[in-house]
MARDREN-162634 format. One record per residue (C-alpha): residue number from 1; residue in one letter; y, x, z. Coordinates in Angstrom, 2 decimals, padded with zeros to 5 digits. Example, Ala and Ser with C-alpha at 12.3 -4.5 7.8 and 13.67 -1.06 7.14 Angstrom:
// residues 2
1, a, -004.50, 012.30, 007.80
2, s, -001.06, 013.67, 007.14
END
This chain:
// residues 454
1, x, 016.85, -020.41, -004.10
2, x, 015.30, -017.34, -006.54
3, x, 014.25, -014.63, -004.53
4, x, 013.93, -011.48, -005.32
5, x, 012.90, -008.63, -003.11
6, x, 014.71, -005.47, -003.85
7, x, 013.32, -002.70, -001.48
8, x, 013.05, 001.28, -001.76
9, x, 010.91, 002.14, -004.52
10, x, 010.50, -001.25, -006.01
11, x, 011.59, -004.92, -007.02
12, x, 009.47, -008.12, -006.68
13, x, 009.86, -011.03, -007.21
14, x, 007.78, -014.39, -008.67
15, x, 007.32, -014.13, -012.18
16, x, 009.65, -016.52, -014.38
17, x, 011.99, -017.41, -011.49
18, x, 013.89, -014.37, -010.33
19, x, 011.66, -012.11, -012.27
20, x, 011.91, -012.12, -015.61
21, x, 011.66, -010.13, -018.64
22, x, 015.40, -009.39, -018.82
23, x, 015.31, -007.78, -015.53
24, x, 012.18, -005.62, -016.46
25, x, 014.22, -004.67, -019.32
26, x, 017.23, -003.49, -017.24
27, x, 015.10, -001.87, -014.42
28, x, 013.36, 000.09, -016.95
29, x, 016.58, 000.90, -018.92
30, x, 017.99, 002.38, -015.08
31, x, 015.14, 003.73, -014.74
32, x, 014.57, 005.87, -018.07
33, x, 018.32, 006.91, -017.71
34, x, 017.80, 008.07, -013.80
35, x, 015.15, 009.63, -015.31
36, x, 017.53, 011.60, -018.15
37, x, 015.03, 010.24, -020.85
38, x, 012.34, 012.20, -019.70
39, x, 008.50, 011.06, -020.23
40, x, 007.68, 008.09, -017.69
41, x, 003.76, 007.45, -017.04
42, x, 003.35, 003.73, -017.24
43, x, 000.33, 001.26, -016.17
44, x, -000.32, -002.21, -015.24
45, x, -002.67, -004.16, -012.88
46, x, -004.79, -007.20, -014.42
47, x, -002.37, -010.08, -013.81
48, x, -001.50, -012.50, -016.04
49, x, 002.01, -011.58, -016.25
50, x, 001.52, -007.93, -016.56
51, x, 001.15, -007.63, -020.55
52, x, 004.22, -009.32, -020.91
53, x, 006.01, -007.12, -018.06
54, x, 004.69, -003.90, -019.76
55, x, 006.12, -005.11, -022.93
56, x, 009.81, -005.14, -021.21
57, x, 009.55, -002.14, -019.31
58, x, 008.41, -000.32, -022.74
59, x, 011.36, -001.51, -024.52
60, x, 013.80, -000.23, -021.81
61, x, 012.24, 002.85, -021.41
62, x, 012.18, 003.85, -025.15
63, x, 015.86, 002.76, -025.36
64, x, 016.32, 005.27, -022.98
65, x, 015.08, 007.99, -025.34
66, x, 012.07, 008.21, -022.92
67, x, 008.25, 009.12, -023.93
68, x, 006.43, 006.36, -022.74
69, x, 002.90, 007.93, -020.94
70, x, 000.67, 004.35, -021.66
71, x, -002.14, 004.54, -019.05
72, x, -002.88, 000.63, -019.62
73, x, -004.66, -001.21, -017.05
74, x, -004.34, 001.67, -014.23
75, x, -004.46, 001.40, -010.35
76, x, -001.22, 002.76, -008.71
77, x, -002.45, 006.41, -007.04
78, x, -003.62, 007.41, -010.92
79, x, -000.24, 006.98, -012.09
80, x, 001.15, 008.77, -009.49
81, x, -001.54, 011.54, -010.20
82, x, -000.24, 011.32, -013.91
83, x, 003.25, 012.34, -013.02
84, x, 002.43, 015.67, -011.38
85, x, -000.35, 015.97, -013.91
86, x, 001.48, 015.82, -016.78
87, x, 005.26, 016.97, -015.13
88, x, 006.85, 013.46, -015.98
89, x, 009.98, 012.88, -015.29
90, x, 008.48, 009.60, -013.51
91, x, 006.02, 006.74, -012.88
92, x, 006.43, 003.06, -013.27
93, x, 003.40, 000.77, -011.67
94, x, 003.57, -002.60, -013.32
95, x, 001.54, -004.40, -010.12
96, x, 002.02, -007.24, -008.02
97, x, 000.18, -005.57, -005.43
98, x, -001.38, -007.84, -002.16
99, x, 001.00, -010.93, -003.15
100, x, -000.62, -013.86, -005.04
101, x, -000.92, -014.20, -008.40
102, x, 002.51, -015.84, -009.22
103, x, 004.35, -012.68, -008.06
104, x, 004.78, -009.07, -009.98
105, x, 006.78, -005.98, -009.14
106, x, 008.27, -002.51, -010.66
107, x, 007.26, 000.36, -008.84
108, x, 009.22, 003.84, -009.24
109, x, 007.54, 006.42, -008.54
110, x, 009.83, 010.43, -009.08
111, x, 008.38, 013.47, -010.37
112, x, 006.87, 014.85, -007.74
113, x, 004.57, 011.64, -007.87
114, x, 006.29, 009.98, -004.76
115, x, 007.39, 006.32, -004.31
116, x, 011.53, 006.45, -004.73
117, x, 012.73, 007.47, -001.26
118, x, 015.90, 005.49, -000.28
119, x, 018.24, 007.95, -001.50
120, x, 017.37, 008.05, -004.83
121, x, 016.18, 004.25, -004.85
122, x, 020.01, 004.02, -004.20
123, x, 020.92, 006.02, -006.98
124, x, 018.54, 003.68, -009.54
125, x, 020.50, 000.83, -007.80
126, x, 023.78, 002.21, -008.66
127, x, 022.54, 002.64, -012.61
128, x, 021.38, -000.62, -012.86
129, x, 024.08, -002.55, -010.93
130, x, 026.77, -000.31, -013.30
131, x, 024.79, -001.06, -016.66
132, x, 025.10, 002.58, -017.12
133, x, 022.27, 003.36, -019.30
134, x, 021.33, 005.69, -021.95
135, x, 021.56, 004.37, -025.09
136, x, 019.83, 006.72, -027.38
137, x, 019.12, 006.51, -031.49
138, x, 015.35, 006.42, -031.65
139, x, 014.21, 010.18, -032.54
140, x, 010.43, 012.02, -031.33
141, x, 010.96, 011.71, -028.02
142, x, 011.36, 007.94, -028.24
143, x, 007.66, 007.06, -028.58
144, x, 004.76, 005.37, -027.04
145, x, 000.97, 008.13, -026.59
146, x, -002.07, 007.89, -024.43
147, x, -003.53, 010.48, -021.79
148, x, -007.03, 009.33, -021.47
149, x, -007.67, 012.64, -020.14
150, x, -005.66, 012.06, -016.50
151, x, -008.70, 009.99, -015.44
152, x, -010.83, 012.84, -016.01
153, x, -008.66, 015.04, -014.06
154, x, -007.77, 013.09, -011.39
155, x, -011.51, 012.32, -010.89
156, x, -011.67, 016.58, -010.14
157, x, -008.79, 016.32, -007.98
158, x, -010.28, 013.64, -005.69
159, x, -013.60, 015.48, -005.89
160, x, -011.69, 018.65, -004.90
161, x, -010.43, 016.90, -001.52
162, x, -013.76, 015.98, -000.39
163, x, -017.25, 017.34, 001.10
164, x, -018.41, 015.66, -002.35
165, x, -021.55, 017.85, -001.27
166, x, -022.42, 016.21, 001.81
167, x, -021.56, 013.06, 001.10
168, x, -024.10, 013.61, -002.23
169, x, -027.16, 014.38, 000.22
170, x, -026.92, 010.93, 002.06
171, x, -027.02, 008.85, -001.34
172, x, -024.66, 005.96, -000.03
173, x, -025.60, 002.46, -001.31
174, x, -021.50, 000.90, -001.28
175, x, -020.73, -002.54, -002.03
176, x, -016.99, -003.15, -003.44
177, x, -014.71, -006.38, -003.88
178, x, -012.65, -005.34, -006.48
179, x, -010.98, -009.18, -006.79
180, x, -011.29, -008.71, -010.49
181, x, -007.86, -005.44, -010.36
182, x, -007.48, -002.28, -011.70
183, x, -010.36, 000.06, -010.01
184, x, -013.96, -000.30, -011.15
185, x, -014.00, 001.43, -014.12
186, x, -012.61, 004.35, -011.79
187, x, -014.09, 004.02, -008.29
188, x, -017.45, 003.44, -010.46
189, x, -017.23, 007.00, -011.61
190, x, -015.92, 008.52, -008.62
191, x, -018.80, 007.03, -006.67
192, x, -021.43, 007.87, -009.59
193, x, -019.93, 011.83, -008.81
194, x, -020.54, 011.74, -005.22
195, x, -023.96, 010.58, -005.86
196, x, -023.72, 006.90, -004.03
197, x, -024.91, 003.65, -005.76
198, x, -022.19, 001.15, -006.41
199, x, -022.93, -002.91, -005.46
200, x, -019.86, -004.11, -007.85
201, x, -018.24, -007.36, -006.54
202, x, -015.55, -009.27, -008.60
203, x, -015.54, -006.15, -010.41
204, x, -014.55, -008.10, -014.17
205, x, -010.95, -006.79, -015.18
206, x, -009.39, -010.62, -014.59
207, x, -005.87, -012.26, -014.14
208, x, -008.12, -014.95, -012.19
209, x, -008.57, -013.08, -008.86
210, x, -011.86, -013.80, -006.96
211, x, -009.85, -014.36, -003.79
212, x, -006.30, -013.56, -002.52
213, x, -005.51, -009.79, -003.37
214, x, -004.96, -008.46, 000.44
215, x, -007.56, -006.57, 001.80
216, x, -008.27, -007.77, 004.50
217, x, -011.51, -009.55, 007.01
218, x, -010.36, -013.09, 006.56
219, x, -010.56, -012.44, 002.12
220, x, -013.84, -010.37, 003.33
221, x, -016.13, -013.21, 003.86
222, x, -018.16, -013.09, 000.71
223, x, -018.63, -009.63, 000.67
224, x, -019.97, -009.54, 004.65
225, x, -021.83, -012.38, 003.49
226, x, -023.52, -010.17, 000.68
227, x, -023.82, -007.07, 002.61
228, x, -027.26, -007.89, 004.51
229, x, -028.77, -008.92, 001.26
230, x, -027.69, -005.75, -000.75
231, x, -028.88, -003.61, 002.03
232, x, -025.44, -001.84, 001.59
233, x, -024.66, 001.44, 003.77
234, x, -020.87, 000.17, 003.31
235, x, -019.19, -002.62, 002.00
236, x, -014.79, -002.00, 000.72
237, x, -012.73, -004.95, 000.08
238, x, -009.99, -002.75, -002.41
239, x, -006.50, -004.20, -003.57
240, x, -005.90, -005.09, -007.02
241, x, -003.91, -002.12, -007.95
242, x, -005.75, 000.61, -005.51
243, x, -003.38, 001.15, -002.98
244, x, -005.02, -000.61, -000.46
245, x, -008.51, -000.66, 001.10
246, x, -010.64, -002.73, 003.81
247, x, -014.49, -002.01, 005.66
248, x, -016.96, -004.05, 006.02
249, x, -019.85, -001.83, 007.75
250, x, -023.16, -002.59, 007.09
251, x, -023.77, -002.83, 011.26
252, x, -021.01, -005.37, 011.79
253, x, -018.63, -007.71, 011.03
254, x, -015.89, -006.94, 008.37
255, x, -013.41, -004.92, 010.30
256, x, -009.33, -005.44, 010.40
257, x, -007.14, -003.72, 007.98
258, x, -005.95, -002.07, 011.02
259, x, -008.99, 000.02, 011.54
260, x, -008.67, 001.49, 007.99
261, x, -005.96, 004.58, 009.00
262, x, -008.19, 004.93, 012.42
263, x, -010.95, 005.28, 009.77
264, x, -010.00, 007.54, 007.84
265, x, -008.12, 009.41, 010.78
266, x, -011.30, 010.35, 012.13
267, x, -012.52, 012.20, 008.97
268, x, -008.99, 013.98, 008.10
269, x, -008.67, 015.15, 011.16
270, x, -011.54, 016.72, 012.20
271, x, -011.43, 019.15, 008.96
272, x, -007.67, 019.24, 008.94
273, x, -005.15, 019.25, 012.21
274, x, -001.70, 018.10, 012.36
275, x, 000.77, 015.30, 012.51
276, x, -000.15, 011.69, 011.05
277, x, 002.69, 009.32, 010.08
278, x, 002.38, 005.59, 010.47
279, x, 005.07, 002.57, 011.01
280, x, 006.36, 000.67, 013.75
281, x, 003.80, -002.45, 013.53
282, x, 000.55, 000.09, 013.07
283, x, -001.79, -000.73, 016.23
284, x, -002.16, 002.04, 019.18
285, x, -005.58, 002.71, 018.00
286, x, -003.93, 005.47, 015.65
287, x, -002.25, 007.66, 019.00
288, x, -005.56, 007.31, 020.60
289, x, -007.63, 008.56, 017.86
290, x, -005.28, 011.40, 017.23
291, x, -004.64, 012.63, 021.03
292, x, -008.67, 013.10, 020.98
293, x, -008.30, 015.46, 017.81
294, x, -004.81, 017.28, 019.66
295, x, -002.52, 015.77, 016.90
296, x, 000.68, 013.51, 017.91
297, x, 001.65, 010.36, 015.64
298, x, 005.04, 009.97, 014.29
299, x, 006.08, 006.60, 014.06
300, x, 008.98, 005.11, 010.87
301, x, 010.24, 002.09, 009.17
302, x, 007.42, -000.38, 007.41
303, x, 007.11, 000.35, 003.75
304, x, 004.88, 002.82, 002.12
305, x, 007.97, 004.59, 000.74
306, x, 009.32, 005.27, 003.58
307, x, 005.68, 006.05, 005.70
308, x, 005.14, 008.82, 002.85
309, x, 008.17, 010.16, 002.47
310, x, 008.17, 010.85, 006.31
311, x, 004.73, 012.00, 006.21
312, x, 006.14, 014.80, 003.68
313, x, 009.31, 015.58, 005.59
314, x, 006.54, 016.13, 009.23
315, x, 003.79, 018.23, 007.04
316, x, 001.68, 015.20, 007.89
317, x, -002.16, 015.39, 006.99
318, x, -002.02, 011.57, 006.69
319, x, 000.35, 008.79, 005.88
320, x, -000.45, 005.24, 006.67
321, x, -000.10, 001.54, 007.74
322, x, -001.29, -001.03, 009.26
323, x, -002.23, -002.90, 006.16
324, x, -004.96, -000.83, 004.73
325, x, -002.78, 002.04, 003.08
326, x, -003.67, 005.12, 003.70
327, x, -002.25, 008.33, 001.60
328, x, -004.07, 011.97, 002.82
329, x, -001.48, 014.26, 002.05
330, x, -000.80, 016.44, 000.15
331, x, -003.97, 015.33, -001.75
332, x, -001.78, 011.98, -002.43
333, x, 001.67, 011.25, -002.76
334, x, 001.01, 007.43, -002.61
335, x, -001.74, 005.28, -000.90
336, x, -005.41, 005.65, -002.48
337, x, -007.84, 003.61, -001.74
338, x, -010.28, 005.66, -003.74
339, x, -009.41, 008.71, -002.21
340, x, -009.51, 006.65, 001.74
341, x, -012.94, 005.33, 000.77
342, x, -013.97, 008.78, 000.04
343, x, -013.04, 010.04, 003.30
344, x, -014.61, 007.13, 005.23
345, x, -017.92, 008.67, 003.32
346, x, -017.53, 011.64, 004.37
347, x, -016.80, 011.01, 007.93
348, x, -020.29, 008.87, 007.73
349, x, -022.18, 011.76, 006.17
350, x, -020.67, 014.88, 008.27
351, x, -021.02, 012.74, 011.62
352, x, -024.36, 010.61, 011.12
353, x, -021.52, 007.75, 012.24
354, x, -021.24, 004.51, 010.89
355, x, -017.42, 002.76, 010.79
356, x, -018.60, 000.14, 013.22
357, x, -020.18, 003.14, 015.66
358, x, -016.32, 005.05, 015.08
359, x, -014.59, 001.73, 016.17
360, x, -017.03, 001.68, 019.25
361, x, -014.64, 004.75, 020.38
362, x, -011.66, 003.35, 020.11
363, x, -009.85, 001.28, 022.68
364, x, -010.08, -002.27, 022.04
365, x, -006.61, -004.17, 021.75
366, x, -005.67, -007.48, 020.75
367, x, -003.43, -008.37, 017.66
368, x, -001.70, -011.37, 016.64
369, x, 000.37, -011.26, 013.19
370, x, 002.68, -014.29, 012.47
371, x, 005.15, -014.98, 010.26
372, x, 008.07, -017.81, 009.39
373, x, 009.82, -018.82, 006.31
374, x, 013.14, -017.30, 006.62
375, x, 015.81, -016.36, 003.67
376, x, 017.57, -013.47, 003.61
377, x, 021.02, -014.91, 004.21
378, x, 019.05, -015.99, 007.98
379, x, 017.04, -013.25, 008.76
380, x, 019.42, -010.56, 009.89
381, x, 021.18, -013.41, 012.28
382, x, 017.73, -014.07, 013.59
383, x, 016.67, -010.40, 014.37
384, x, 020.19, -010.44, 016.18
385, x, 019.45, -013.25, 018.68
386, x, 016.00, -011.21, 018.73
387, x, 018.34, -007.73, 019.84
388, x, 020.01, -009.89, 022.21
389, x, 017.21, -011.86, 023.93
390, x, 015.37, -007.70, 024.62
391, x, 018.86, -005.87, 025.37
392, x, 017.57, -005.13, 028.70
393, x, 014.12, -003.30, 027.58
394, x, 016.11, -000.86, 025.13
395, x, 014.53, -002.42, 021.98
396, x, 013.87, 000.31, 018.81
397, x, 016.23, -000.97, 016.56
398, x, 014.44, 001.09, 013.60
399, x, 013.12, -001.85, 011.63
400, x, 013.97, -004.93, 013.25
401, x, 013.32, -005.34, 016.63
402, x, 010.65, -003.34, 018.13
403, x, 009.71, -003.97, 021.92
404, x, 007.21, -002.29, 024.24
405, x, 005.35, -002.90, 027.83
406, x, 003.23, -000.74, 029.45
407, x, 000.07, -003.20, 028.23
408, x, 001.62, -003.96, 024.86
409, x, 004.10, -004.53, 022.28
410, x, 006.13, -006.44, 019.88
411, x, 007.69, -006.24, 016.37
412, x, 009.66, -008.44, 014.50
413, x, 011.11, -007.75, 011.36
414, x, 012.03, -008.73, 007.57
415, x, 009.79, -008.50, 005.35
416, x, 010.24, -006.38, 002.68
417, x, 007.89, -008.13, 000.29
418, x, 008.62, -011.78, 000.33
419, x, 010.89, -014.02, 002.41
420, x, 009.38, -014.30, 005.54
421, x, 010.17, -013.26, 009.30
422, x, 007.17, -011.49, 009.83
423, x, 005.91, -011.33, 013.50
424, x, 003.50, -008.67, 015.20
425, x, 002.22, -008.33, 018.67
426, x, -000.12, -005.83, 020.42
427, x, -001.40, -006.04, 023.40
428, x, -004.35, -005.04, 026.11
429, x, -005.70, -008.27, 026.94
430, x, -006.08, -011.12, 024.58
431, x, -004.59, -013.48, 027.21
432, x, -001.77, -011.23, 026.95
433, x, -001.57, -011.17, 023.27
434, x, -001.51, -014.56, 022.99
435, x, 001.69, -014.94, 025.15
436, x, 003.83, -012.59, 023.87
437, x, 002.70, -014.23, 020.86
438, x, 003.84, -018.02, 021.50
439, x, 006.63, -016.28, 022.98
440, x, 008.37, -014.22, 019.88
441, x, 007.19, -017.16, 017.72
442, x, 008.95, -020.12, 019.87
443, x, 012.07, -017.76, 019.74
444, x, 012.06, -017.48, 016.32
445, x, 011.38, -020.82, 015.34
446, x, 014.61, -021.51, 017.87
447, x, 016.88, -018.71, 016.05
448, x, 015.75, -019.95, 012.65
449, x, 016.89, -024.02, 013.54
450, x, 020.32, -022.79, 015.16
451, x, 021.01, -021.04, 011.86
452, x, 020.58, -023.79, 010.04
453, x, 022.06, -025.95, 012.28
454, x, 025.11, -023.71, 012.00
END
């Protein structure tokens, strides 16, 4: 079976089976007509498939009667920064994101630099199911220009939301994986700004990534291997189109993806109060760190979409996931990962802290993450027996089945990314992890054979 992955704010699939140039063409045609023609800011991340990709998505667009905004080879938060920048009508990020090489995606960002929220990722939908696109005689508008200059400015901007100051006086030494994306020519000049020395690590524009793209401990080990050697203050395993971001202190082992949004937590909040937004399979780490600022944690479905858009709707001061995404609003509208790794500096120059020394103060819980093939015509049965099996512990039906015990927690769900039941457990004790763990994955391998049984 093709699959494709249609979710708010984007469509993925692997390249040459369900996703192919024809679609990119009729995405971008929706798009550029949701868009009434208006100017769409355009870039790419380094995988193979991308030039081609671009290519379709510029035809569409200019169909559309649409200035195409060409950033080229441009992580994800830039283009969002372009939008506002430059009052586009919209933003399309040509990146495959944290799934392998074979895969690419469309993401839609509107004009106020925001992912597509599922209202008007409904209304795209409706364009492209209808093939009701704007079909307009090439004229001015209909034409392809550069804004070298948005780097420049967003550079200010990210400069503007720090203590670049502060973290200038400590002169960080930072070592960055880069897995050969979208970032270094960036994140080199941010860090250049703030006054740090940068270790560069895979940092060759490449559609041959280094390692797989998520950031994340396990896809850490060369850099923690590096980082005694380079005599780094901080080591940052970043995702290939910047949305994403993983530590490795210099004190420690490489540290979860989870700790990222604790991370940065602990700067944003301790310049800036309020409300942080995260989803349902984010660890408890997050409500502890924020009850010791005052601040309460607001909890929504998985996707950064939908984690942002909430953020916006609670006046959130941060937006974030379990995964390494992390937007500060209202700095960002998406996830940065240059903007995260700024705050991590900052938290390390203001406090005399180190990211391993910040962990130290949070409580210690054990995760397990699993996940089973499972195609979309199964997975909603599944989650059902799932409902069924927890009907007694008044499951949050938010995003699949979410479960809680005093000493822990549960989460299984569809992923919204790639076929796969994805499964996620919490708990105090890693004895206790480990059971609910076996547990949820038994059931679902059970659920998944009576489906196909069926």
């Amino acid at each position: 079976m093709k699959e494709l992955k249609i979710g708010t704010s984007w469509v993925r699939g692997v390249v040459g089976d369900a996703f192919t140039p024809e679609l990119a063409v009729n995405f971008a045609c929706a798009f550029g007509t949701w868009g009434n023609g208006g100017a769409i800011a355009i870039g790419r991340d380094t995988r193979r498939s991308s030039p081609m990709i671009r290519a379709a998505v510029i035809s569409g667009l200019l169909s559309a009667g649409c200035e195409v905004i060409d950033l080229g080879v441009c992580p994800t938060p830039v283009i969002s920064f372009a939008v506002r920048e430059l009052a586009a009508a919209g933003g399309l990020a040509i990146t495959g994101s944290h799934n392998d090489a074979r895969w690419n995606a469309l993401k839609f960002i509107g004009p106020d630099g925001a992912l597509l929220n599922a209202v008007k990722s409904e209304e795209l939908l409706d364009i492209y199911h209808a093939s009701a696109f704007l079909a307009r005689p090439l004229h001015r508008s209909s034409r392809i220009v550069e804004a070298q200059e948005v780097v420049d400015r967003y550079l200010e901007h990210v400069l503007a939301a720090l203590d670049a100051e502060a973290i200038r006086a400590r002169g960080f030494r930072v070592a960055a994986d880069f897995c050969n994306g979208s970032c270094y020519p960036i994140l080199s000049r941010l860090l250049g700004e703030l006054g740090c020395t940068l270790i560069p690590v895979n940092e060759k524009p490449s559609s041959q990534f280094a390692h797989a793209p998520s950031p994340s401990a396990a896809n850490m080990r060369e850099l923690a291997g590096l980082m005694g050697y380079l005599k780094a203050d901080l080591g940052a395993a970043i995702n290939i189109d910047g949305d994403r971001i993983a530590f490795a202190p210099a004190d420690g082992p490489p540290l979860s993806e989870e700790y990222t949004l604790p991370l940065a937590a602990h700067s944003r909040l301790s310049r800036r109060p309020g409300p942080v937004v995260t989803n349902l399979s984010t660890s408890r780490m997050i409500e502890a760190l924020a009850e010791r600022f005052g601040q309460t944690v607001v909890r929504t479905m998985v996707g950064e979409g939908y984690v942002m858009d909430r953020g916006l709707e609670e006046g959130a001061v941060l937006a974030g996931e379990g995964n390494g995404g992390v937007g500060p609003l209202p700095a960002a509208m998406t996830f940065d990962a240059m903007l995260t790794l700024g705050l991590v500096l900052e938290s390390m120059a203001l406090t005399g802290s180190s990211p391993a020394e910040i962990v130290q103060q949070l409580p210690r819980y054990h995760m397990r993450k699993g996940e089973l093939p499972c195609s979309p015509d199964q997975v909603y049965r599944v989650l059902e027996e799932f409902r069924a099996a927890f009907a007694g512990r008044e499951p949050d039906l938010t995003d699949g089945v979410r479960v809680e015990w005093d000493d822990g927690w549960a989460h299984v769900r569809a992923s919204n990314t790639e076929p796969l039941l994805r499964i996620i457990i919490e708990a105090e004790t890693e004895a206790r992890a480990e059971a609910l763990f076996e547990d949820a994955m038994a059931r679902g391998r059970q659920a998944l054979h009576r489906q196909r049984e069926a």
